[in-house]
N, C-alpha and C positions, 0 to 999 in steps of 0.2 A: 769395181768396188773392192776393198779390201777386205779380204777372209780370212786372214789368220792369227786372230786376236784370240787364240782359241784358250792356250796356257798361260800360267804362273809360274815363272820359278826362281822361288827366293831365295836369298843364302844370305844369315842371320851373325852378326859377331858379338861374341859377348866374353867380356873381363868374367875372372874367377875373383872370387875376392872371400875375405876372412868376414869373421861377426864384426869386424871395423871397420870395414870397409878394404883395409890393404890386400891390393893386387897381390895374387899369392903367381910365381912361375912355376907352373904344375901340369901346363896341358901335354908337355914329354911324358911326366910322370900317369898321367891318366890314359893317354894313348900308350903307353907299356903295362900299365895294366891291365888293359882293356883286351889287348892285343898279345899280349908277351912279349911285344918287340917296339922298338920305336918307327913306326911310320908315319907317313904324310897325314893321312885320315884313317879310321875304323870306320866301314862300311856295316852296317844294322840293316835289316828290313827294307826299311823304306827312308831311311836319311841315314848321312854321315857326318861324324864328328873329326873335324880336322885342326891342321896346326893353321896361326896367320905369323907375321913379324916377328909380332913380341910373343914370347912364352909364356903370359898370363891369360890372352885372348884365345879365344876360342871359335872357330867356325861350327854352325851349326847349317847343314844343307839339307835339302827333299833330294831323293837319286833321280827320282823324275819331277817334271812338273806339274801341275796340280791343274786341271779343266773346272774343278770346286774350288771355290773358297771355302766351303764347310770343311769338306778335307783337307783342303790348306791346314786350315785354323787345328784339326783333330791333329793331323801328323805331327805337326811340328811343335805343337803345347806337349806331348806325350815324351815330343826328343828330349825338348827340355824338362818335363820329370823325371825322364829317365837319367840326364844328366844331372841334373840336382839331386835325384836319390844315392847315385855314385860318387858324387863329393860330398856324402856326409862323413864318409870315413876321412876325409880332409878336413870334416871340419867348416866346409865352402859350401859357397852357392853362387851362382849367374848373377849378373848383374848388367843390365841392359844402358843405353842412352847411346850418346853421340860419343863422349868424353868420360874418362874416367875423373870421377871429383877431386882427389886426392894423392891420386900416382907422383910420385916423385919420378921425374926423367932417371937422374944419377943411376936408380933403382933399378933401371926396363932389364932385363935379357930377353936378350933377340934368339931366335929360334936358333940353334945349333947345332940340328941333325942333317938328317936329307933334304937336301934340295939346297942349303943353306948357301952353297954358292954364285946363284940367286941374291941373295943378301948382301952377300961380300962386295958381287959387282956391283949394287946400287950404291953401297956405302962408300966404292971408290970414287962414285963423280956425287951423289948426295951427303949433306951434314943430317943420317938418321938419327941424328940426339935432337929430336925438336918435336912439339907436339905434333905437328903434322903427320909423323913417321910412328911415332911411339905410342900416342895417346888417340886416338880414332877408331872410332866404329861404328862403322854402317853397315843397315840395312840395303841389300842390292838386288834389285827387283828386274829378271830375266822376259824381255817380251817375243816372241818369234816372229818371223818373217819368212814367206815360203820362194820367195824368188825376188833378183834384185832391185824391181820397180819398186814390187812390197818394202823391201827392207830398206830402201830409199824416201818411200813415201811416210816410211815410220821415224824413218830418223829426223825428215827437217821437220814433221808432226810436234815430236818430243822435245825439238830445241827450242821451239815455243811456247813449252808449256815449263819446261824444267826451269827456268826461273822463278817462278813463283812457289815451287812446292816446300821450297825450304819456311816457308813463313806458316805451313801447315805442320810439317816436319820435324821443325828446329826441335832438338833434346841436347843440347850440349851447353847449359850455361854456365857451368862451375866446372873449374880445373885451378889445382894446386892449393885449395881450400879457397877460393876466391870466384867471387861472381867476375864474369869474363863481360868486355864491352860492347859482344856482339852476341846475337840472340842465337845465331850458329855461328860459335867457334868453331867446329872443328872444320867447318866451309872456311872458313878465315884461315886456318892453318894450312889447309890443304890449300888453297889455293898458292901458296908461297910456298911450300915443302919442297920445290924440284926448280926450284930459279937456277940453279946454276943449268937448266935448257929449257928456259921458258917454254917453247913449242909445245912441251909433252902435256899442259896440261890449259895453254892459249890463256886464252881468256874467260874460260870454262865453259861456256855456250860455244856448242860446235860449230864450224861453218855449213850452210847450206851445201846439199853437194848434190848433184845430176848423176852419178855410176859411183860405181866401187872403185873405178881406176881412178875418179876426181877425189874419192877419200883419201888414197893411199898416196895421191901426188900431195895434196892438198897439208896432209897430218902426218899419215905414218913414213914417208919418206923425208918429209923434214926436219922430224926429232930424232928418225934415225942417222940423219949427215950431221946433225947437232950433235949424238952421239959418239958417233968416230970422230968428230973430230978433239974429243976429249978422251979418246982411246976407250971409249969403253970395251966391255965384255962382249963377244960375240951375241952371247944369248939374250942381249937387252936388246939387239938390233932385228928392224923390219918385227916387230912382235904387236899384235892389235893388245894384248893385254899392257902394257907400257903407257900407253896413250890414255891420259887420266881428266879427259875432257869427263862433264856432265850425266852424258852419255856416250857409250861408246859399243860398235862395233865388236861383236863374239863373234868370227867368223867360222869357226869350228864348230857350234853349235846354233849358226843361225838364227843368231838371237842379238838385239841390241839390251846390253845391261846400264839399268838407270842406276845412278854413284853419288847424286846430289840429297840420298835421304839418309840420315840419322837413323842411327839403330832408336825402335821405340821401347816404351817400358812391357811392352806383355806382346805376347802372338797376335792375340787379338786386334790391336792395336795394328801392326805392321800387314795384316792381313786387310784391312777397313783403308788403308793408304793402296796398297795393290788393286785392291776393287774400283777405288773411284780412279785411280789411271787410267786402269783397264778402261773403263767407262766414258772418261774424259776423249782417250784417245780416239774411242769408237765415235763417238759422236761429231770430234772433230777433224779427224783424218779423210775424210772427203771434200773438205771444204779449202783447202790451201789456201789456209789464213796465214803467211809467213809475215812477221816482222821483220825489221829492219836490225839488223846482228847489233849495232851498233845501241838501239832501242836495248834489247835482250838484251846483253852483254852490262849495260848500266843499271837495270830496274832489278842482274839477278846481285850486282855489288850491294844496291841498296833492298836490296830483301835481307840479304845475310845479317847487313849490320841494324836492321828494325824491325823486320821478321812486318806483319800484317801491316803496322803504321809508314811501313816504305811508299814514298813519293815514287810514283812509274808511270811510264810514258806508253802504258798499253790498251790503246784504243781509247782515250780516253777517258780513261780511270782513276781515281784521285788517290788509289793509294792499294798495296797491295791485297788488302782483306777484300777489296771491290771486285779484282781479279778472281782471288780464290770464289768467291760469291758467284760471281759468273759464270766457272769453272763447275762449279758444284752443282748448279741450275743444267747443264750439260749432260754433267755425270747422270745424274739421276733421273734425266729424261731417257739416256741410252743403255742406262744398268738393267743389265737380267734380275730375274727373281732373287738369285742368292746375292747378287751382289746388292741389292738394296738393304738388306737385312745389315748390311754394314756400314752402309754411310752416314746413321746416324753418327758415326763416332767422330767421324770426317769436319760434319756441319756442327758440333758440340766444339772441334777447335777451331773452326772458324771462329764461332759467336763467342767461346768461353777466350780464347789463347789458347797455344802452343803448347807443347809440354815445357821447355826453357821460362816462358811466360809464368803458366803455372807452377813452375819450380821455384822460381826467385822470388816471385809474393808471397810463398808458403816458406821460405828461407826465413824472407825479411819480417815477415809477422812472427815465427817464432825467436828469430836473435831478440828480438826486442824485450824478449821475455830468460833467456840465456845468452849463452857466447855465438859467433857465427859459426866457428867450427861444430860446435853441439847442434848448429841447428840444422848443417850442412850433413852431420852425421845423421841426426835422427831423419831427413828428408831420403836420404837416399836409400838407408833403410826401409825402407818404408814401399821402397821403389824396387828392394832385393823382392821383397814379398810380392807386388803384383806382378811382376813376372812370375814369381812361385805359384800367384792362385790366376795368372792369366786376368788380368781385371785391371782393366785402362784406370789412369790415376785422372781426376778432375777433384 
């Protein structure tokens, strides 16, 4: 049996942004004043705030993992007060989703302290001026594994499941003032962000794999010969963080981190997607239900571009909202006590949509009444706030 579904550990990114919305690049600025100096992260109590790519985003971490979701949901709504109370002398405030609405690319600065030569190498074999690179943000949900059978058993588990979550997930439907053609863009972007060495990122459902030697022959050894042979940078080579499958392998912290979810609009929110995995996973990690990659690989294309109305070829199912349904009939037969207390929020976007869902009919009913940019301003506004008071948008 598997035992070690024990923690959580999430790391949250979020744009900084003005009373307009415009991405402000200030998280240098905030980590030197936080710190007196510029570094990678300010470590606090019990989370840290760090640098990502761009210098408008923000990482927002727990230092350890969370056994509660009650605690989840207290630590990390408090970091983000505290960080929302230290950008008011800016002026700002957090801003959550998948996609920033309004970012102009021309605009981004990329991070340009420490570490930065990290950046430099990707930009020598990646085109980083693309929303893939510049405009993304995810929620990324850490699960442990205590030994390699376990951490085997979780990964070809989660390749089965991680196609469907984006039609739960999806927040990213507006970018550059514009409703985007897929219900997760920034799955759309990301999936194309790193073509010049397909491998690194496949077909984004990982291949089933039997050992850690069948990963590393399988992935991380063949985006790294991908790699040199475009000369890359030493440091992008043989590295598990590189490899930008769905899920992927943490091997240093003995964790596989989930990459297929949108940042959502409030903690609450991203903590109520953690539980029913959690949950999902528990309930069906004994049963070695694996699909057919090829199956996976097609049902998770047609998720991204139709979110719940996606045609899939899983078990039977006539469309992905039937899978979520099934999924969720699991979760909350295997969920502990705390974690039930949150899947209501899970099964309100099943039955209600998505947040992208619920974002664009909340767009398109008010343009009707003003311009689309006013309406695109006033929605997301709206959405600076539930994050502010932690309170899921329906």
């Amino acid at each position: 049996m598997y035992q070690t579904l024990e923690v959580l550990g999430p790391e949250h990114e979020f744009s900084i942004v003005d009373g307009k919305l415009n991405p402000l690049s200030i998280v240098d600025r905030v980590i030197k004043a936080w710190k007196g100096r510029i570094v990678n992260n300010v470590y606090f109590k019990d989370h840290a705030f760090g640098k990502e790519l761009q210098n408008h985003v923000a990482e927002i971490k727990a230092n350890t993992p969370f056994k509660s979701p009650v605690i989840f949901e207290q630590t990390m709504y408090n970091a983000v007060l505290k960080t929302n109370d230290f950008l008011e002398r800016y002026k700002a405030n957090l801003l959550g989703l998948g996609m920033h609405p309004v970012l102009n690319l021309d605009e981004v600065q990329i991070w340009s302290h420490r570490d930065r030569g990290i950046y430099d190498a990707l930009g020598n074999i990646f085109n980083l001026k693309q929303h893939g690179w510049l405009n993304i943000q995810s929620f990324q949900l850490n699960l442990p594994y205590a030994s390699e059978k376990d951490g085997i058993k979780l990964h070809n588990t989660l390749s089965t499941i991680i196609p469907y979550l984006p039609a739960i997930s999806a927040a990213s439907p507006v970018y550059e003032w514009k409703i985007g053609e897929f219900v997760d863009n920034r799955l759309h972007f990301y999936m194309v962000n790193q073509k010049e060495v397909p491998s690194i990122v496949g077909e984004g459902i990982p291949e089933q794999v039997s050992s850690f030697g069948e990963y590393h022959r399988k992935i991380i050894d063949k985006y790294s010969r991908q790699l040199k042979e475009l000369h890359a940078h030493p440091c992008l080579i043989g590295k598990d963080w590189v490899n930008s499958r769905g899920i992927t392998f943490r091997f240093g912290r003995k964790s596989i981190e989930i990459r297929v979810l949108d940042e959502q609009e409030c903690i609450k929110s991203d903590v109520a997607l953690s539980c029913f995995i959690r949950a999902l996973v528990r309930g069906l990690i004994n049963q070695n239900r694996y699909l057919p990659h090829d199956v996976l690989v097609e049902d998770f294309r047609s998720v991204i571009k139709d979110g719940f109305d996606a045609k899939v070829g899983y078990l039977g199912a006539r469309n992905a909202r039937d899978v979520c349904l099934q999924f969720y009939r699991t979760a909350d037969k295997n969920a502990e006590d705390e974690e039930k207390k949150y899947l209501w929020l899970v099964k309100k976007r099943i039955e209600k949509g998505n947040l992208s869902n619920l974002i664009v009919k909340d767009i398109k009913k008010r343009a009707m009444k003003t311009s689309l940019e006013e309406a695109i301003l006033n929605i997301y506004l709206r959405l600076v706030e539930n994050l502010r008071d932690n309170k899921p948008y329906f």
